[in-house]
C-alpha positions in Angstrom: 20.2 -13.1 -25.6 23.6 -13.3 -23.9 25.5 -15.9 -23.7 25.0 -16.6 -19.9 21.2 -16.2 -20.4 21.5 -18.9 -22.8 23.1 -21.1 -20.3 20.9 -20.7 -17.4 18.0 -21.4 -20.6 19.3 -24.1 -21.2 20.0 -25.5 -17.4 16.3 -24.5 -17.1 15.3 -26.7 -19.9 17.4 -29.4 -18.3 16.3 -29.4 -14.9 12.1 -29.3 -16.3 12.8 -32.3 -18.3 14.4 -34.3 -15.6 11.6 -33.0 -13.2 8.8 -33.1 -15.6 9.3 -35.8 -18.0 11.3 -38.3 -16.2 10.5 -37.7 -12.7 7.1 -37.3 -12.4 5.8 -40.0 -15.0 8.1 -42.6 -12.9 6.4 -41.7 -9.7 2.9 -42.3 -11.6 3.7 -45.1 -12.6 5.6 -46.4 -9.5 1.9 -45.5 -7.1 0.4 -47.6 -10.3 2.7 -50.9 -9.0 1.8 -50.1 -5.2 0.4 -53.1 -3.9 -2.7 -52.0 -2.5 -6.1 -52.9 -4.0 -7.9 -49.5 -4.0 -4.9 -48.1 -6.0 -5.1 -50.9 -9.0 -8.8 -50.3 -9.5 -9.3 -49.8 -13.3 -10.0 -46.3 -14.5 -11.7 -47.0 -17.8 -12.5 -50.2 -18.6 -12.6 -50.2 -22.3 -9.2 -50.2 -23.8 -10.8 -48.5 -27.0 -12.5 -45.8 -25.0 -9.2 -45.6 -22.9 -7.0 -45.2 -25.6 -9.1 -42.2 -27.5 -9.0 -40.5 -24.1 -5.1 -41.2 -23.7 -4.7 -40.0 -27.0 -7.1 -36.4 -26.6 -5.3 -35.7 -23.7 -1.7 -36.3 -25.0 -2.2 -34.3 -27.8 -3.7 -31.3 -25.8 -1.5 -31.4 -23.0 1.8 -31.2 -25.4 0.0 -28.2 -27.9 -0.1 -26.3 -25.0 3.2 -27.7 -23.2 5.0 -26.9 -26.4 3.2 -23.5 -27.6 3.6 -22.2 -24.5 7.2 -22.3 -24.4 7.6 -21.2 -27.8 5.6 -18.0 -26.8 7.6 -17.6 -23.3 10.5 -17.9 -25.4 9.8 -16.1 -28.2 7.7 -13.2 -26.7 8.5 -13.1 -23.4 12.2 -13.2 -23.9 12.5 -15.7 -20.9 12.3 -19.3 -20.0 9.7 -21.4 -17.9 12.0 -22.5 -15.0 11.8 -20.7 -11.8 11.8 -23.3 -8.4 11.1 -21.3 -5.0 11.9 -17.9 -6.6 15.4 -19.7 -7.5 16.0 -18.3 -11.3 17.2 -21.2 -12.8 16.4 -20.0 -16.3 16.3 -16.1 -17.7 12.7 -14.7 -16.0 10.4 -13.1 -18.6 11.1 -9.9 -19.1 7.7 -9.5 -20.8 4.0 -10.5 -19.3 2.7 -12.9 -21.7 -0.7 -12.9 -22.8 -1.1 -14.0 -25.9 -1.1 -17.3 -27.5 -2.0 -20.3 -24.8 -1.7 -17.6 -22.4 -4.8 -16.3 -23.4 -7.4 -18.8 -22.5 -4.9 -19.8 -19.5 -2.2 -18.0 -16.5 -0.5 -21.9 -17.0 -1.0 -23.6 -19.8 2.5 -25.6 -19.3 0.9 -26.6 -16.2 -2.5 -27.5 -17.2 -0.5 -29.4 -20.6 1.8 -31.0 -18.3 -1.4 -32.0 -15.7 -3.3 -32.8 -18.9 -0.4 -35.5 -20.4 0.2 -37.1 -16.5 -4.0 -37.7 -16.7 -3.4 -39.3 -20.2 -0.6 -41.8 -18.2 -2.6 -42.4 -15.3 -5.5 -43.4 -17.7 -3.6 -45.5 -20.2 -1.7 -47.5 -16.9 -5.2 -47.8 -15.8 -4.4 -47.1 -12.1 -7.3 -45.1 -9.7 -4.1 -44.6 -7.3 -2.0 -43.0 -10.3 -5.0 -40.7 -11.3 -5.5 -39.6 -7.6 -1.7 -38.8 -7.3 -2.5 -36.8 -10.2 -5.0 -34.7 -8.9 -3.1 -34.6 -5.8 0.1 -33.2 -7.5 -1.9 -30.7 -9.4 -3.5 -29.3 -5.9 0.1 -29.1 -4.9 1.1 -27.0 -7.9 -1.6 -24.9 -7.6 -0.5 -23.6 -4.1 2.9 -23.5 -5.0 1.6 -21.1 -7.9 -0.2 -18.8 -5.6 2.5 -18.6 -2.9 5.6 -18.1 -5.1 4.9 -17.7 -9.4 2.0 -15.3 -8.8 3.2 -13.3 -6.1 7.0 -13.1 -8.3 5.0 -11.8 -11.3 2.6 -9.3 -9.5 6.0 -7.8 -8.4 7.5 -8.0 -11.7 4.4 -6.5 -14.1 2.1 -5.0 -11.3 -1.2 -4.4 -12.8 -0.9 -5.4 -16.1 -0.6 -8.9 -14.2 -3.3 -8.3 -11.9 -5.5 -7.4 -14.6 -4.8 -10.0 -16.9 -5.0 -12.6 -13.3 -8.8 -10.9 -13.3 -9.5 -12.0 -16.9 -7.9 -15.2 -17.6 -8.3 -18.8 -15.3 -5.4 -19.8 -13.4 -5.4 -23.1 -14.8 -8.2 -24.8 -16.8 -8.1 -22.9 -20.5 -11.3 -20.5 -20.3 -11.6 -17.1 -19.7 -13.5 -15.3 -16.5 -16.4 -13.4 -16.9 -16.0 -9.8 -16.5 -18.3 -8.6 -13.1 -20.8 -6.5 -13.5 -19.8 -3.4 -11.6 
């Protein structure tokens, strides 16, 4: 990788954690502190039960936040950061589909969706959780206006076959049609 590649990886990296980590869990937890009834109704009552949950949905939401950039390093040769078609970081230069990639076309997003549920559940906060699902319809547009029309352009069929066999977000694979 050249050394300009490795800067714009590394601003990629930057700019995902200050979105991602900081951003993003501050804004869950600031809709938490809203002062609006609806909003501070308890999720799960039990802070046993809560805390198994929390703890499930860390843990799976970080394998795949952290395999998957391993692999989109590693394999793909480029990094995850791409805002509005802006390259921020080195695009892949492979089509990954291996790995997380296999059972899902985002597994940083569904890890990334899957630890912002664990925070909304261990705050306790309906409003927080309902954000959540909010932010991941959001994402989910912005995935099928700009990341997948970027990549059909970029790998052609070999993405629009893989887009047939693998969910876009939730980590299971489509059923073939019968033809």
């Amino acid at each position: 990788m050249l050394k300009h590649e490795k800067n714009k990886l590394i601003i990629g990296y930057v700019v995902g954690f200050l979105i991602f980590v900081i951003t993003i869990p501050s804004l869950i937890y600031l809709v938490s502190r809203i002062e609006y009834d609806f909003f501070k109704i308890p999720v799960i009552g039990s802070i046993v039960y809560r805390l198994i949950l929390v703890l499930i949905l860390f843990i799976i939401g970080m394998t795949f936040v952290v395999w998957s950039n391993i692999d989109l390093l590693r394999i793909g040769k480029g990094g995850p950061t791409d805002v509005f078609n802006v390259k921020i970081s080195p695009r892949s230069k492979k089509l990954v589909v291996t790995g997380p990639y296999r059972y899902t076309r985002n597994p940083m997003v569904f890890g990334v969706n899957s630890i912002y549920v664990a925070i909304a559940i261990f705050i306790n906060s309906l409003g927080s959780l309902i954000f959540c699902l909010l932010f991941l319809f959001v994402i989910i547009i912005y995935l099928k206006m700009t990341e997948e029309k970027r990549l059909l352009k970029d790998f052609g069929d070999e993405y629009r076959n893989y887009k047939k066999r693998v969910s876009m977000i939730v980590p299971f694979r489509k059923k073939e049609k019968d033809n």
